[in-house]
N, CA, C and O of each residue as an XYZ file, in Angstrom:
760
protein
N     -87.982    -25.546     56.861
C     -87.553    -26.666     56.054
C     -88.156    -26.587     54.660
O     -87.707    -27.087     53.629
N     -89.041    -26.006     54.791
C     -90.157    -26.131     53.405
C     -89.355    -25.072     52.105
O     -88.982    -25.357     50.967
N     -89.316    -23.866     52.833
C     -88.739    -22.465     52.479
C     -86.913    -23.677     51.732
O     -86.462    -23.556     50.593
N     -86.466    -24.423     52.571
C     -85.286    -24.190     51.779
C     -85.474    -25.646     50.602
O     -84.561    -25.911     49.821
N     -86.241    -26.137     50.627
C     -86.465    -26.772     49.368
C     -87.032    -26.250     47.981
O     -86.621    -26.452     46.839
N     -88.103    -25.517     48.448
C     -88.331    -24.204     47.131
C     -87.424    -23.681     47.223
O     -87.181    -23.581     46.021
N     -86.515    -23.143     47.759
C     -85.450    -22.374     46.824
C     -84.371    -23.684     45.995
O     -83.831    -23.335     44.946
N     -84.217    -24.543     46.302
C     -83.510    -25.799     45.598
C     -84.294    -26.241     44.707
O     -83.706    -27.099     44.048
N     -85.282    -26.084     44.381
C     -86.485    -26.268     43.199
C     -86.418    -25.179     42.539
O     -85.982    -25.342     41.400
N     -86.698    -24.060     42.832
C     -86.447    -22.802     42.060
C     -84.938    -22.831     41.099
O     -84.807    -22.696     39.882
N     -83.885    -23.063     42.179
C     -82.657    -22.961     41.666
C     -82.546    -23.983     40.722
O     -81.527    -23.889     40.038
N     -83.370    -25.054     40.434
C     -82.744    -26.044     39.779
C     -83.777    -26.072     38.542
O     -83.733    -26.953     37.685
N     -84.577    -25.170     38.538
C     -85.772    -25.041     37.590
C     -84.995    -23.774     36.522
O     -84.960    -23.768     35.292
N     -84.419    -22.755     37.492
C     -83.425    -21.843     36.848
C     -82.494    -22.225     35.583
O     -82.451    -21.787     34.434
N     -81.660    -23.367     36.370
C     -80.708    -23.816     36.067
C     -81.001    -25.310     34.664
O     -80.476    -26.026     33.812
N     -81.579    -25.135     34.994
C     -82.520    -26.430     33.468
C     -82.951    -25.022     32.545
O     -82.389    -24.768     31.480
N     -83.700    -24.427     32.950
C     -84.347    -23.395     32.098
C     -82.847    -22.723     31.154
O     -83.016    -22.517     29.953
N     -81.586    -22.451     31.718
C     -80.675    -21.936     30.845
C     -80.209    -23.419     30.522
O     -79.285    -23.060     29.791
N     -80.149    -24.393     30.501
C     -79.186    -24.689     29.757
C     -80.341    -25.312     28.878
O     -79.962    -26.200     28.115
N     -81.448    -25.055     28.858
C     -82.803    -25.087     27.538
C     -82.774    -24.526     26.786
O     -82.783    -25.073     25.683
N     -82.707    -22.774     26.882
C     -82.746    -21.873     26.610
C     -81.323    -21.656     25.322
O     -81.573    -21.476     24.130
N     -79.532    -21.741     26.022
C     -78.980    -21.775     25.485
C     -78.331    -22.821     25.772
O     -77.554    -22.775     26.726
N     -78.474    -23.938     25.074
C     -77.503    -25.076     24.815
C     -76.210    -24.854     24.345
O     -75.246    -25.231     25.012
N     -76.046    -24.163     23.041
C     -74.391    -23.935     22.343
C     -73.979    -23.286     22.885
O     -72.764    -23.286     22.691
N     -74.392    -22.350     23.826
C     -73.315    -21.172     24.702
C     -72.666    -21.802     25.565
O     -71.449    -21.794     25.747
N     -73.691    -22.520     26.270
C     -73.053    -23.008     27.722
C     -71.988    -24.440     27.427
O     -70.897    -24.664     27.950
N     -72.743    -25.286     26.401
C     -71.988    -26.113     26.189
C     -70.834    -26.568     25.131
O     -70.193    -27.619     25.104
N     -70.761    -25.062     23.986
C     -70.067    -25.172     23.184
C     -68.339    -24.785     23.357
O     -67.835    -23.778     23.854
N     -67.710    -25.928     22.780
C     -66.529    -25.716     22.307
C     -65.900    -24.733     21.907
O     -66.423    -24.224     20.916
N     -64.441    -23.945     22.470
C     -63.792    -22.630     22.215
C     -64.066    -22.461     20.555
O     -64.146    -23.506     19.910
N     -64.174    -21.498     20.028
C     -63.866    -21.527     18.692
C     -62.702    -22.772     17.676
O     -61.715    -23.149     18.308
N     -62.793    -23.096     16.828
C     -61.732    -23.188     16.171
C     -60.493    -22.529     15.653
O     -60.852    -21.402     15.313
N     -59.725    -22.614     15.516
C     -58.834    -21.628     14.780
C     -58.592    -21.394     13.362
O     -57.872    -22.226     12.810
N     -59.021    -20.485     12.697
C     -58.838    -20.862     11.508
C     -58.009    -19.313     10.587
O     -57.985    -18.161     11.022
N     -57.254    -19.953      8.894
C     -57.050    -18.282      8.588
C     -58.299    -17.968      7.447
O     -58.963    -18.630      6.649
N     -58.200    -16.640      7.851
C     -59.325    -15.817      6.726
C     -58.609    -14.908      6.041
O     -57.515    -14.500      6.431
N     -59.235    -14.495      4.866
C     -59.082    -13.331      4.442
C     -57.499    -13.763      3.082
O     -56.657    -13.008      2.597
N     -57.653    -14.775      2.961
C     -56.412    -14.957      1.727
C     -56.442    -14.362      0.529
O     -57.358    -14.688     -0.226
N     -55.499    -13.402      0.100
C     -55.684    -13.362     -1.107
C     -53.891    -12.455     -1.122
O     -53.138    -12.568     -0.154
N     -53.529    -11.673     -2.308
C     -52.753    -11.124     -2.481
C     -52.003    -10.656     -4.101
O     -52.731    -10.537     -5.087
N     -50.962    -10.497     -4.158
C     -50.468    -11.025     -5.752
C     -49.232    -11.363     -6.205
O     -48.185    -10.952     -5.706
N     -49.329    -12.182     -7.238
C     -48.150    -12.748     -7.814
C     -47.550    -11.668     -9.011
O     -48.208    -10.867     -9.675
N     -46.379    -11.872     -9.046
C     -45.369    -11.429    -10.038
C     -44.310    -12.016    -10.270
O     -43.918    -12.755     -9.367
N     -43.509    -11.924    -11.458
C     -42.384    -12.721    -11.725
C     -41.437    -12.980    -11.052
O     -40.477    -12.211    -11.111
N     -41.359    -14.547     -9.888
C     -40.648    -14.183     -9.353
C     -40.576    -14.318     -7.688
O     -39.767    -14.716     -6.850
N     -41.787    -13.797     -7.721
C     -42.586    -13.461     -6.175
C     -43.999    -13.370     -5.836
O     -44.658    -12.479     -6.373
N     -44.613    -14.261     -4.926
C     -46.065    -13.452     -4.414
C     -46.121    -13.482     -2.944
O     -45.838    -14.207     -1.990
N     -46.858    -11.816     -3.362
C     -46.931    -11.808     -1.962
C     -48.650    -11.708     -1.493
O     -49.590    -11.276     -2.160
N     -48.639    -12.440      0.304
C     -49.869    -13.194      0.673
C     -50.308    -12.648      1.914
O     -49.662    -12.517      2.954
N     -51.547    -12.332      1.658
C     -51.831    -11.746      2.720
C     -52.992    -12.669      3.927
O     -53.711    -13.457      3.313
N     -53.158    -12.662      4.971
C     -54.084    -13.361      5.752
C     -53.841    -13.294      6.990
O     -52.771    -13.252      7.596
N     -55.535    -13.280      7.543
C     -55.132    -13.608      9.256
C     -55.721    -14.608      9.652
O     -56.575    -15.350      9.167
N     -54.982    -14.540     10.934
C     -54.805    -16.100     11.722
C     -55.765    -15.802     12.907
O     -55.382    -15.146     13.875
N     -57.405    -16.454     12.772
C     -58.389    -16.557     13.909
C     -58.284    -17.545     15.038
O     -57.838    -18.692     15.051
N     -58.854    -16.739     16.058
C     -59.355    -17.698     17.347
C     -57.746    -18.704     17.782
O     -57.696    -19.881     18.142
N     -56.735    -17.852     17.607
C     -55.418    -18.840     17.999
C     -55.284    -18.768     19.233
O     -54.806    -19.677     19.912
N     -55.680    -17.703     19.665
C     -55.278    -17.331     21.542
C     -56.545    -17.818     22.110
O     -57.593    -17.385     21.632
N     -56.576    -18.901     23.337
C     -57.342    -18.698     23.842
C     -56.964    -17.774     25.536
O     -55.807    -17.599     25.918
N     -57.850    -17.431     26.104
C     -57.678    -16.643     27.605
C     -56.055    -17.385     28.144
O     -55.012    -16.743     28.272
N     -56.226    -18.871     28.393
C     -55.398    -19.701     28.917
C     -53.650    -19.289     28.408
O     -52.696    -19.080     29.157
N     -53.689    -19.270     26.606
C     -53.390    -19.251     25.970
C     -52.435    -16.951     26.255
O     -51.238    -16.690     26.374
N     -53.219    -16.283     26.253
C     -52.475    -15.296     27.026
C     -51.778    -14.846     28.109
O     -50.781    -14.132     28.213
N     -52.689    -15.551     29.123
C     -52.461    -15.676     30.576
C     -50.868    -16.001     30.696
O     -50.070    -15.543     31.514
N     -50.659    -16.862     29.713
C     -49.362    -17.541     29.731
C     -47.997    -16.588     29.157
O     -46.853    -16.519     29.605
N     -48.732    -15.803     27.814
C     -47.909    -14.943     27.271
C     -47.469    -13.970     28.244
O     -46.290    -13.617     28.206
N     -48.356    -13.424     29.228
C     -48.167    -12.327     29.658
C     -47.214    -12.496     30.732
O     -46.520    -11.574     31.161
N     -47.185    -13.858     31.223
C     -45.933    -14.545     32.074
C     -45.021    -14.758     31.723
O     -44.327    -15.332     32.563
N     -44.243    -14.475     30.172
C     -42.935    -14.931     29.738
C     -42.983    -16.386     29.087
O     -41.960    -17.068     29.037
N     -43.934    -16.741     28.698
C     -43.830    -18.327     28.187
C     -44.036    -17.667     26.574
O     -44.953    -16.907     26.265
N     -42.935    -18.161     25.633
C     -42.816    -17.908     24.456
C     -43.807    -18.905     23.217
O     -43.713    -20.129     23.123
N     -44.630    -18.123     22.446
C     -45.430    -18.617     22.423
C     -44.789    -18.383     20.171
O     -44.216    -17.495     19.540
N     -45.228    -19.429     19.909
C     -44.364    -19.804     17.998
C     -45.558    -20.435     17.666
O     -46.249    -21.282     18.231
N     -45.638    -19.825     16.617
C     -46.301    -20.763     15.128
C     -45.468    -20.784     14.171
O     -44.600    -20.000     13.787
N     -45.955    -22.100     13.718
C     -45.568    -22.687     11.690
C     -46.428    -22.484     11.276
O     -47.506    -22.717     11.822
N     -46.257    -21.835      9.854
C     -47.149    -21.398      8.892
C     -46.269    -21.870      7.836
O     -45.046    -21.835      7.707
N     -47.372    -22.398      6.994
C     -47.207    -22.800      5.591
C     -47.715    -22.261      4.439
O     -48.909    -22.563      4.455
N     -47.423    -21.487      3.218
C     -47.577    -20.887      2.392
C     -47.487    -21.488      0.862
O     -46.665    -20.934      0.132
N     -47.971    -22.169      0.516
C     -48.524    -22.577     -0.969
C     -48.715    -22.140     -2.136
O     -49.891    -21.836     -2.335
N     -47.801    -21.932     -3.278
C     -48.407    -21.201     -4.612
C     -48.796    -22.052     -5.514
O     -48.122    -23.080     -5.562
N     -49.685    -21.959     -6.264
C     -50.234    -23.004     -7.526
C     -50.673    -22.158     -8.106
O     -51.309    -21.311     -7.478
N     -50.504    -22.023     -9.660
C     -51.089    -22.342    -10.700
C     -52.376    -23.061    -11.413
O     -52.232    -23.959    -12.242
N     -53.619    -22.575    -11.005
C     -54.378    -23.323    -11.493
C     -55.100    -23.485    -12.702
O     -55.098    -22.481    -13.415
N     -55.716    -24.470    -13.129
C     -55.682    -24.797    -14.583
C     -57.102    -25.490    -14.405
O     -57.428    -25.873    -13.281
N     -58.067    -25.680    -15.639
C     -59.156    -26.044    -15.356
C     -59.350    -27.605    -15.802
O     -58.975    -27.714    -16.969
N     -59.758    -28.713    -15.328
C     -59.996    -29.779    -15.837
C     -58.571    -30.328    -16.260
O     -58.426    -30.997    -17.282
N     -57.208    -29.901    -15.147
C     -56.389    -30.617    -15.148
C     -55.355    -30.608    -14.089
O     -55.852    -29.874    -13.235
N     -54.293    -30.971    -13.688
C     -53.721    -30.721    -12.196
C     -53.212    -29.526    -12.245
O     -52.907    -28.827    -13.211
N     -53.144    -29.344    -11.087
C     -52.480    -27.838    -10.642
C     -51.198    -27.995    -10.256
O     -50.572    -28.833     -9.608
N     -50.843    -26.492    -11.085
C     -48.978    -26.629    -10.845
C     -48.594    -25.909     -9.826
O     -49.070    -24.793     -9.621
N     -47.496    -26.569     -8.902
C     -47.478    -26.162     -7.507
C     -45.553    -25.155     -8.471
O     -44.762    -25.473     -9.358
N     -45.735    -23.936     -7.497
C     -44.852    -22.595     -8.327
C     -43.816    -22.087     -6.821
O     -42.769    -21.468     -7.013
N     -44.221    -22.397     -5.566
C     -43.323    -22.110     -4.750
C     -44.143    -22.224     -3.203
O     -45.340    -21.974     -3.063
N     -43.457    -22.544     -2.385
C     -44.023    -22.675     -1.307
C     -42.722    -22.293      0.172
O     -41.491    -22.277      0.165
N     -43.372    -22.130      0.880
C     -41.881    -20.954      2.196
C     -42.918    -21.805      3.495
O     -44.096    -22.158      3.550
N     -42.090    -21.854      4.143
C     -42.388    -22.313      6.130
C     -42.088    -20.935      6.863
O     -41.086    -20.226      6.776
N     -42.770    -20.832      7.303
C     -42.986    -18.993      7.433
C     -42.802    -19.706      9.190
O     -43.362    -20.749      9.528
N     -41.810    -18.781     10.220
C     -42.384    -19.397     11.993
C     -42.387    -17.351     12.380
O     -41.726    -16.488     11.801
N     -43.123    -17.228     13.226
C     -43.179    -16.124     14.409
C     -43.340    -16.849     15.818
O     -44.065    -17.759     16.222
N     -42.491    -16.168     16.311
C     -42.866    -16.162     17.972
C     -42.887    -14.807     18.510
O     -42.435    -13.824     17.924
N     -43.538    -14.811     19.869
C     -43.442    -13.326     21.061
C     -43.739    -14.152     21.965
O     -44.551    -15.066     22.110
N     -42.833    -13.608     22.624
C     -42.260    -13.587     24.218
C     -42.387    -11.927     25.374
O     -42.158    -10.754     25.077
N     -42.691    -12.347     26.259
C     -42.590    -11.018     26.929
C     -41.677    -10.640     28.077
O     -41.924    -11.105     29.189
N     -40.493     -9.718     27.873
C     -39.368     -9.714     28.309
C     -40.102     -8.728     29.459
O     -40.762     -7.714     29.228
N     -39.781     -9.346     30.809
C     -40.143     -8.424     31.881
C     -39.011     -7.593     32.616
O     -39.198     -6.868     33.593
N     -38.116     -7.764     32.143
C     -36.789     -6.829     32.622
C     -37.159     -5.304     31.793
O     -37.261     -4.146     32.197
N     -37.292     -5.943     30.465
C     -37.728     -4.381     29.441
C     -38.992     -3.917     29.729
O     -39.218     -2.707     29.744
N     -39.896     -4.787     29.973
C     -41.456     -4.580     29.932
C     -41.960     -4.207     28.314
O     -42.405     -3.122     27.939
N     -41.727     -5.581     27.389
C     -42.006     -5.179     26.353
C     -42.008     -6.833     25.961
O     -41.259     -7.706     26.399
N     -43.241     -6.964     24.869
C     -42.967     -7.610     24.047
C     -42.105     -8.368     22.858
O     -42.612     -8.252     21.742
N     -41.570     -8.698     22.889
C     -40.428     -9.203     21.801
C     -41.287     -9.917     20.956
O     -42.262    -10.473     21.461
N     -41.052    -10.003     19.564
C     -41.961    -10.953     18.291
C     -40.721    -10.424     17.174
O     -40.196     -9.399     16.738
N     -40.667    -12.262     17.042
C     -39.171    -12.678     16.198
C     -39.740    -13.011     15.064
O     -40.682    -13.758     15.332
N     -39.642    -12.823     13.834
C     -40.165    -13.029     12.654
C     -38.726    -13.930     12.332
O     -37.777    -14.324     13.009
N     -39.180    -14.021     10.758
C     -38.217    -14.684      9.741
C     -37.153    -13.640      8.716
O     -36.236    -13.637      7.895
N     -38.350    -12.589      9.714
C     -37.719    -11.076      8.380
C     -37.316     -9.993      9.157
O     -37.252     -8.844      8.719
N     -36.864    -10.533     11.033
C     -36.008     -9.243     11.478
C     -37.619     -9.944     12.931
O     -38.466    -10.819     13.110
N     -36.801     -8.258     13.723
C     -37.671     -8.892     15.411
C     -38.258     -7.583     15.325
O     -37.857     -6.690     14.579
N     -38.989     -7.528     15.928
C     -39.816     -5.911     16.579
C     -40.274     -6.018     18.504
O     -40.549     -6.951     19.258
N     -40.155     -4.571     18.655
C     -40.676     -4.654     20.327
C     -42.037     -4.340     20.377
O     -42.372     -3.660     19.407
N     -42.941     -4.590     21.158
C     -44.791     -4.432     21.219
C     -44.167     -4.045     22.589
O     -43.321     -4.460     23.381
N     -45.227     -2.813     22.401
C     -45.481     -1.832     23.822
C     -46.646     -2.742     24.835
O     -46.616     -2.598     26.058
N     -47.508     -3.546     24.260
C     -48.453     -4.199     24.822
C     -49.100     -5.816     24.368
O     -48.768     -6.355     23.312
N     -49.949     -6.377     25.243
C     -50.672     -7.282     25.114
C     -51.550     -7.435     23.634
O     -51.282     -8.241     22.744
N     -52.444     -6.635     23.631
C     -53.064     -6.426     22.034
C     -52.432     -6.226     21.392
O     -52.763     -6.664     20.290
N     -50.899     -5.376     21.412
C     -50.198     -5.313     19.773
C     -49.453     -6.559     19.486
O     -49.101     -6.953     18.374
N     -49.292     -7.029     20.426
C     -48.300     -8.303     19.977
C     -49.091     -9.577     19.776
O     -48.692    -10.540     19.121
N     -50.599     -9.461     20.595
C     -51.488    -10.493     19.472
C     -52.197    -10.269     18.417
O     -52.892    -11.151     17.912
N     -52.107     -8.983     17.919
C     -52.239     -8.492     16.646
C     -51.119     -8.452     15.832
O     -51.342     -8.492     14.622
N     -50.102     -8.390     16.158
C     -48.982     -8.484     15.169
C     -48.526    -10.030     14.793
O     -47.640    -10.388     14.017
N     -49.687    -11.058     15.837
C     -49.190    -12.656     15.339
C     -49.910    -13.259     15.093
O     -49.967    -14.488     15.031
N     -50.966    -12.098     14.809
C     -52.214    -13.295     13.814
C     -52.153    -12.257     12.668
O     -53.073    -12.707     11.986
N     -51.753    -11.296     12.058
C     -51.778    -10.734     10.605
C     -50.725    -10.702      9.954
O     -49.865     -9.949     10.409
N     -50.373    -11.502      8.635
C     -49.638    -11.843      7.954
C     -49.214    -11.474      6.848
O     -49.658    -10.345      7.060
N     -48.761    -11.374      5.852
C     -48.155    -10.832      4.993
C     -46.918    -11.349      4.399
O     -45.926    -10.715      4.759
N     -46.675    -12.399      3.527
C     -45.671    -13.440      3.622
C     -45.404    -13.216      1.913
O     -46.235    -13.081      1.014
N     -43.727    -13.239      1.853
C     -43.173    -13.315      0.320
C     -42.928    -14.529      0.012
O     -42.153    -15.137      0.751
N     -43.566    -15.294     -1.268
C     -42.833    -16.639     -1.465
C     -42.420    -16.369     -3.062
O     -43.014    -15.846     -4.005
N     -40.969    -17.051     -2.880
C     -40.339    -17.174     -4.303
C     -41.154    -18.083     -5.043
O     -41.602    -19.108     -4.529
N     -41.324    -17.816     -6.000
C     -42.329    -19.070     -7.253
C     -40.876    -18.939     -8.087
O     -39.993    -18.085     -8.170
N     -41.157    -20.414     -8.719
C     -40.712    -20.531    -10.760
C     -41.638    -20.509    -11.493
O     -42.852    -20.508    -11.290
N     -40.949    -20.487    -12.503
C     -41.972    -20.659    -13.519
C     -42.461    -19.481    -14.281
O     -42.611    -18.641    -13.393
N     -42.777    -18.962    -15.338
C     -43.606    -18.180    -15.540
C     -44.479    -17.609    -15.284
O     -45.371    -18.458    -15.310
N     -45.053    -16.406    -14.950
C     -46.349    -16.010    -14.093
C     -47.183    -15.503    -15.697
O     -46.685    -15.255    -16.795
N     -48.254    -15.497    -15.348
C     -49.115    -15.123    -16.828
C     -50.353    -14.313    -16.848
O     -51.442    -14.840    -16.619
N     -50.217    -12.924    -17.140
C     -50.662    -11.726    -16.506
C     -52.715    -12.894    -17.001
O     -53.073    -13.511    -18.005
N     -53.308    -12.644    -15.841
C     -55.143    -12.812    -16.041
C     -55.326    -14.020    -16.040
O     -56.467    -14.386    -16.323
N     -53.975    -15.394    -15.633
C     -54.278    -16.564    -15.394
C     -54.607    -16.505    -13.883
O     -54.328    -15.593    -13.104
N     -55.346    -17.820    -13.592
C     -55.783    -17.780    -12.035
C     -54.350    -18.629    -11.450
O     -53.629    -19.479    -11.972
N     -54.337    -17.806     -9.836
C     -53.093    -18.377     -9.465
C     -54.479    -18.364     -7.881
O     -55.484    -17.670     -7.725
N     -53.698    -19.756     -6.767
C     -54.479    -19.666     -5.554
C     -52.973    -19.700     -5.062
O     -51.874    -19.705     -5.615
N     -53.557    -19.727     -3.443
C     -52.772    -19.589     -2.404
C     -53.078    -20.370     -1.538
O     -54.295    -20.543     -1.472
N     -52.299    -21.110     -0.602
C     -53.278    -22.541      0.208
C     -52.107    -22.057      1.443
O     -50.937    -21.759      1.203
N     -52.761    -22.068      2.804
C     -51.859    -21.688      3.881
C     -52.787    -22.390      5.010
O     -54.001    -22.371      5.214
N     -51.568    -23.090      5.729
C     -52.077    -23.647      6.846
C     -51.328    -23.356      8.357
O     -50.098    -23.416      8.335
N     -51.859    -23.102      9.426
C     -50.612    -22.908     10.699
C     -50.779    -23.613     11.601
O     -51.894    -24.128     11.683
N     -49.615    -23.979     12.793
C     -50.253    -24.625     14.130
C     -49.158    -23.823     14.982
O     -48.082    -23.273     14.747
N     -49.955    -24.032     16.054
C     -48.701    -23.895     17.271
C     -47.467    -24.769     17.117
O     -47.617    -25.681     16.304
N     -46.469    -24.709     17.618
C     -45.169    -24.964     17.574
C     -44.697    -25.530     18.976
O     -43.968    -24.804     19.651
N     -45.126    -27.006     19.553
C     -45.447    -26.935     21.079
C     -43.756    -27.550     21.014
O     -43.147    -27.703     22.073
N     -43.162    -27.842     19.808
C     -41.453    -27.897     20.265
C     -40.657    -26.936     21.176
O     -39.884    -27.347     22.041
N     -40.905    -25.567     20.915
C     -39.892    -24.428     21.195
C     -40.081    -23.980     22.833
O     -39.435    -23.277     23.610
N     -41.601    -24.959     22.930
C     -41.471    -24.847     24.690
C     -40.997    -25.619     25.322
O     -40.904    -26.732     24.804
N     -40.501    -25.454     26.637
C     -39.432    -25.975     27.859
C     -40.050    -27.348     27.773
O     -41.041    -27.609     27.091
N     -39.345    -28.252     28.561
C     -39.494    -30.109     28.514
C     -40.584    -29.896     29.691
O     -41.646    -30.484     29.485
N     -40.503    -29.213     30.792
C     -42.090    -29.473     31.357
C     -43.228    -28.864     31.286
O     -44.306    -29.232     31.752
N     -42.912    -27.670     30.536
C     -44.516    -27.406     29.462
C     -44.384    -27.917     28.592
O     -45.335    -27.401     28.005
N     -44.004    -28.536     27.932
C     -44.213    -29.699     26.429
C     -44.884    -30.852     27.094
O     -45.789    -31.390     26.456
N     -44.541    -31.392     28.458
C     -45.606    -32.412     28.415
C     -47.062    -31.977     29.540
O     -48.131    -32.586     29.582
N     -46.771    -31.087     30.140
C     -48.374    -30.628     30.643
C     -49.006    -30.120     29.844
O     -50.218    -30.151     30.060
N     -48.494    -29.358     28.449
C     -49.307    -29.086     27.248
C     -49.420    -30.027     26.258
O     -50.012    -29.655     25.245
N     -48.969    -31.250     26.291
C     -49.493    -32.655     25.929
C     -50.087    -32.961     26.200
O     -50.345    -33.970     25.544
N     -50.963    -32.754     27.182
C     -52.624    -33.421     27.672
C     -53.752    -31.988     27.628
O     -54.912    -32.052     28.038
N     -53.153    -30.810     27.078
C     -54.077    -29.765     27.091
C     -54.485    -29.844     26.055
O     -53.646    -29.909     25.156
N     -56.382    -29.886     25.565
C     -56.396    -29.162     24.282
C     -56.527    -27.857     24.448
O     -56.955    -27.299     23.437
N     -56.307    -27.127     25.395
C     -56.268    -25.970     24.672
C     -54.710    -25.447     24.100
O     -54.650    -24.318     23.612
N     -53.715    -26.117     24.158
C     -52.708    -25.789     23.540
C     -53.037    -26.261     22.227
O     -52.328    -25.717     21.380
N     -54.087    -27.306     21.628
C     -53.748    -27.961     20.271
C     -54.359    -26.853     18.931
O     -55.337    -27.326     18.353
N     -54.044    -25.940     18.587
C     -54.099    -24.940     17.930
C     -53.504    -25.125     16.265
O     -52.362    -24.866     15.885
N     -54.461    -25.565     15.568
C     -54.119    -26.259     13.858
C     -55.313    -25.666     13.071
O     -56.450    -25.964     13.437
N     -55.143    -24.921     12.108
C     -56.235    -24.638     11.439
C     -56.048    -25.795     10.075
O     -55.293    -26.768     10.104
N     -56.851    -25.438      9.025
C     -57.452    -25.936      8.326
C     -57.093    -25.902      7.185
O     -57.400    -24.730      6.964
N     -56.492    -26.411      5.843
C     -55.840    -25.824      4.980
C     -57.229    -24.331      4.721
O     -58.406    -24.269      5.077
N     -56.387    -23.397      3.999
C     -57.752    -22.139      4.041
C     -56.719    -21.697      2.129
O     -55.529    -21.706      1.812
N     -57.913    -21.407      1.428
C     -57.283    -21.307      0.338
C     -57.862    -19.724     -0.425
O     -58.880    -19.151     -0.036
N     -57.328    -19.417     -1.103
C     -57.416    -17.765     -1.935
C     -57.162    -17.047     -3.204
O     -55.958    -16.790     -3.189
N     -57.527    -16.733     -3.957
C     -56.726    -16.363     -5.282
C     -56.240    -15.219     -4.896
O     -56.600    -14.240     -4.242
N     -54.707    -15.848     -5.858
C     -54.210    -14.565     -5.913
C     -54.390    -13.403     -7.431
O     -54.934    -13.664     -8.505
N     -53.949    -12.563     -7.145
C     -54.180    -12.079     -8.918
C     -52.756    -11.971     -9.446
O     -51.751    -12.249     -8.791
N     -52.783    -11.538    -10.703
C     -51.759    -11.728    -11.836
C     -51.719    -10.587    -12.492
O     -52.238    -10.525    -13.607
N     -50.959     -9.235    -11.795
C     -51.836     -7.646    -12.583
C     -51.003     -8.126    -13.422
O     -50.858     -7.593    -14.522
């Protein structure tokens, strides 16, 4: 009797000791999602934007892909003109969507852009091909070679384009709620 209470003391001395030890591991929140890496360039006419899209997949979040559940983001793309010590002129802005789906008759990935579809041989290429971006937006206006121009881009999941009874069991998931942050970048003006 004695023997199995030290081990329930031990175990529970263990078990305090890690979550002492590491508090944010054990108890922290999936990442956020956010984009990095903005930047690109403007020309008369056109800029083009480059960035990727972090921490969008979680495990849950593949598990699902790899079952045929079609998985879309909105992305938003922003051009301004900026100016110092006065408002900024907004020059063109595009709603950019991707989805991939995984067709199990082909055994291939499908990922539908805005600019044509492509097939992914696998799991990693097709969540690498939907978090790195590369987006054309028409601007007006004059572009002005060595003025500062930014770029402001924001994305979320797209929980419309799924079926009526995953739209509402992924209504009580956060791990479907996938929104980054506006994330902003200069572009240049060669």
């Amino acid at each position: 009797m004695a023997r199995g209470v030290e081990v329930r003391v031990l175990l529970a001395f263990f078990t305090w000791s890690l979550i002492v030890a590491f508090p944010g591991q054990l108890l922290a929140a999936p990442p956020h999602p956010k984009i990095s890496g903005v930047s690109g360039e403007i020309r008369s006419g056109q800029a083009r934007v480059r960035f990727t899209l972090q921490n969008a997949f979680s495990p849950e979040m593949v598990e699902a892909l790899k079952s045929g559940i079609e998985i879309t983001f909105k992305t938003t793309v922003e051009i301004e003109r900026v100016y110092k010590r006065w408002f900024d002129r907004p020059m063109g802005k595009v709603r950019y969507t991707r989805s991939v789906r995984y067709d199990a008759l082909a055994r291939v990935y499908r990922l539908h852009r805005d600019d044509g579809d492509e097939l992914l041989p696998d799991v990693l290429s097709a969540l690498d091909r939907m978090t790195r971006f590369e987006v054309i937006v028409p601007v007006t206006g004059d572009v002005e070679r060595g003025k500062p121009y930014r770029a402001n881009v924001h994305a979320r999941l797209d929980k419309v384009g799924l079926s009526e009874p995953l739209r509402s069991i992924f209504f009580f998931s956060s791990l479907w709620d996938v929104e980054t942050d506006w994330a902003r970048g200069i572009i240049q003006a060669p």
